[in-house]
C-alpha atoms as a printed R data frame, in Angstrom:
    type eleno elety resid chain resno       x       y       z
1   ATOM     1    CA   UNK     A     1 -22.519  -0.502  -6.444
2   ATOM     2    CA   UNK     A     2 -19.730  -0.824  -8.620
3   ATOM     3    CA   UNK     A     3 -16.346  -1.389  -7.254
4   ATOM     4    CA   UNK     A     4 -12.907  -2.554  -8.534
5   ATOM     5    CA   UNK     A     5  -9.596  -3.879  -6.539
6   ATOM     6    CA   UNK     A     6  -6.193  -2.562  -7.577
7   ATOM     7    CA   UNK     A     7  -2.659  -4.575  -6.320
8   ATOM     8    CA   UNK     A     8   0.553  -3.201  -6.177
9   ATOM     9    CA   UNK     A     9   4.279  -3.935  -4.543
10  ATOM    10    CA   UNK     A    10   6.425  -1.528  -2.199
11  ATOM    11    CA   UNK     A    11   9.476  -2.769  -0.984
12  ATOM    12    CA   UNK     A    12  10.702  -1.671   2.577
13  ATOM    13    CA   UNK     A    13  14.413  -1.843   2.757
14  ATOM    14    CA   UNK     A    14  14.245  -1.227   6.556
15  ATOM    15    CA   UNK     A    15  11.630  -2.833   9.215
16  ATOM    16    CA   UNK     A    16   9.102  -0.463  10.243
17  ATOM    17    CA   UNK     A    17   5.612  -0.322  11.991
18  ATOM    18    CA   UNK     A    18   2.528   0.996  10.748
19  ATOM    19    CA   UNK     A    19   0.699   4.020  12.980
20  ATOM    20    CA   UNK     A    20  -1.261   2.591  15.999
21  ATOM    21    CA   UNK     A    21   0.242  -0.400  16.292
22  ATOM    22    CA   UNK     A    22   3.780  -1.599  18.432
23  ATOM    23    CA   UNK     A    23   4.697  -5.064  16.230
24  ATOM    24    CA   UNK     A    24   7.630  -4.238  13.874
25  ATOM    25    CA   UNK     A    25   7.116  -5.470  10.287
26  ATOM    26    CA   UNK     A    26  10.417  -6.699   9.090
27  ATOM    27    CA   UNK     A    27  11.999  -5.300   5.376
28  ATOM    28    CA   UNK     A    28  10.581  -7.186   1.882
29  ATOM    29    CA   UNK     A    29   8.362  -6.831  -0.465
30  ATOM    30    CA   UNK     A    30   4.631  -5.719   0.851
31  ATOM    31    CA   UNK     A    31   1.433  -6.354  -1.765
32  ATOM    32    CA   UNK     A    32  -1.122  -3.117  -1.233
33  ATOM    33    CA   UNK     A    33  -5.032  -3.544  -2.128
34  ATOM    34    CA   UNK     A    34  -6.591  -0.482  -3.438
35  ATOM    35    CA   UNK     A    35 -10.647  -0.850  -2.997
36  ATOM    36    CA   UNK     A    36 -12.378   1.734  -4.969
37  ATOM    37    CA   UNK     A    37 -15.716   2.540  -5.799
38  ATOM    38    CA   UNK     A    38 -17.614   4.175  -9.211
39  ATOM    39    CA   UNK     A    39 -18.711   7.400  -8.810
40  ATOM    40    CA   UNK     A    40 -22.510   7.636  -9.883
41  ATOM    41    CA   UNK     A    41 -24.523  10.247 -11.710
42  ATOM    42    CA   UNK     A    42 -21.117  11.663 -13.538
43  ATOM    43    CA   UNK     A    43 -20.670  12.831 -16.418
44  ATOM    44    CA   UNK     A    44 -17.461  11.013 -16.817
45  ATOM    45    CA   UNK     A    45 -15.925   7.938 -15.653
46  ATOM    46    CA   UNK     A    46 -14.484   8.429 -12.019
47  ATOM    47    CA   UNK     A    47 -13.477   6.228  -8.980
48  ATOM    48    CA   UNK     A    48 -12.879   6.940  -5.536
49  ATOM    49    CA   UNK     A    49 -10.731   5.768  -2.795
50  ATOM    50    CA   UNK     A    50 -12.847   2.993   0.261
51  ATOM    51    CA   UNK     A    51 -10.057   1.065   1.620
52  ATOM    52    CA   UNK     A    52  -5.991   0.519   1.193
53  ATOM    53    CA   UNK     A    53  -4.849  -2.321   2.953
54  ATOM    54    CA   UNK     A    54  -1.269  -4.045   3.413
55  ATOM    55    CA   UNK     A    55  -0.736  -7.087   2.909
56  ATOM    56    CA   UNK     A    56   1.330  -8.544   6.090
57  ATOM    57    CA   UNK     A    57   2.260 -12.697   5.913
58  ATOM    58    CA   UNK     A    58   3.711 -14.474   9.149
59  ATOM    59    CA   UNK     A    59   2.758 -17.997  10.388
60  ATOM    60    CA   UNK     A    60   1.789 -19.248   7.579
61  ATOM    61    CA   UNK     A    61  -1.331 -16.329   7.727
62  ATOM    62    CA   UNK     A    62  -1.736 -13.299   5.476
63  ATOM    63    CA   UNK     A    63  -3.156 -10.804   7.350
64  ATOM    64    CA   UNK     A    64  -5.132  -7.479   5.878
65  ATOM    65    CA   UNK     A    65  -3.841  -3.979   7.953
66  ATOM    66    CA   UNK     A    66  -5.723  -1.122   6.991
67  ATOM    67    CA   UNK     A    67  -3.874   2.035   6.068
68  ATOM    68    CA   UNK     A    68  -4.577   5.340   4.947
69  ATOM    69    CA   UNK     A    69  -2.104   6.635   1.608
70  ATOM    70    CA   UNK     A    70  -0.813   9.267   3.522
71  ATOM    71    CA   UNK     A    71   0.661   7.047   6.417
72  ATOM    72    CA   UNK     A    72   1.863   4.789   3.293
73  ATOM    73    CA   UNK     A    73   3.653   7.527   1.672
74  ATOM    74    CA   UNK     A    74   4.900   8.793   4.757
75  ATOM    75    CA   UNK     A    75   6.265   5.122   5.754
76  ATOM    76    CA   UNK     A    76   8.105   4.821   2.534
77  ATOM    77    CA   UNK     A    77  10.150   8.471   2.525
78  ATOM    78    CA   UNK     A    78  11.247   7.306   5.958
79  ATOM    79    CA   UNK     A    79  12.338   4.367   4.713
80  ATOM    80    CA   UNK     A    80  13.880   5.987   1.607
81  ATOM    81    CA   UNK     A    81  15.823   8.626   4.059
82  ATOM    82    CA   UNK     A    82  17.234   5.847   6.050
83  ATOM    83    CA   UNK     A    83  19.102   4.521   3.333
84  ATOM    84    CA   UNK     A    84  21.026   7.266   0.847
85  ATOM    85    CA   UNK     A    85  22.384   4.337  -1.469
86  ATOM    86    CA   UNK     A    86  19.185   2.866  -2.699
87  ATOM    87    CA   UNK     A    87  17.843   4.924  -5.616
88  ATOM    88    CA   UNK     A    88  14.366   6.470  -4.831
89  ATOM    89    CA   UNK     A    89  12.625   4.627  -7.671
90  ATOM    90    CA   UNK     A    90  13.692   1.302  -5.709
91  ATOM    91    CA   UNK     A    91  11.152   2.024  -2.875
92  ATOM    92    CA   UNK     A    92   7.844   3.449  -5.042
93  ATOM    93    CA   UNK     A    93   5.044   1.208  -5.343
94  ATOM    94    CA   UNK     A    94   4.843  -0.898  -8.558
95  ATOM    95    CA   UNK     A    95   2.993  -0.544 -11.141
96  ATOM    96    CA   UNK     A    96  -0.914  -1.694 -10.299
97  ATOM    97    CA   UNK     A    97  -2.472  -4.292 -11.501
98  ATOM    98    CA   UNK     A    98  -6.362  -3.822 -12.338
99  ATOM    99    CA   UNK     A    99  -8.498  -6.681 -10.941
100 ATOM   100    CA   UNK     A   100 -11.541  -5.407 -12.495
């Protein structure tokens, strides 16, 4: 099977905590890992979406949280509502960087 890794950045501006789970992540900078694999017998070149995981760091540990986009997205407008001075583009996720 043929599978790539994509990275990316978001930056929180407030702390928040993902769905399912009660520890508060404080604001920063958060690496995402896209895992997707190739779709077979196509006609074209296509990928689809396995696994998004955040990146979490604390104790000298880097930890891997699973996450679905949605609950991603819908973490980062809350975090973009909280704060009316920070520009939107501020809090969108980076450009990604193949790992191919």
């Amino acid at each position: 099977m043929n599978t790539r890794s994509t990275r990316s950045t978001v930056k929180f501006f407030h702390p928040f905590s993902l769905r399912g789970q009660s520890e508060v992540l404080p604001a920063g900078d958060y690496e995402i890992l896209v895992e997707e694999e190739l779709l077979q017998d196509m006609n074209f070149l296509g990928y689809r979406k396995t696994a998004t995981y955040l990146m979490v760091s604390g104790k000298g540990r880097t930890h891997m949280r699973e996450i679905s986009g949605n609950d991603l997205e819908a973490i980062l407008d809350r975090d973009r509502s909280a704060n009316d001075e920070v520009p939107e583009d501020d809090a969108d996720v980076s450009p990604q960087e193949d790992l191919k």
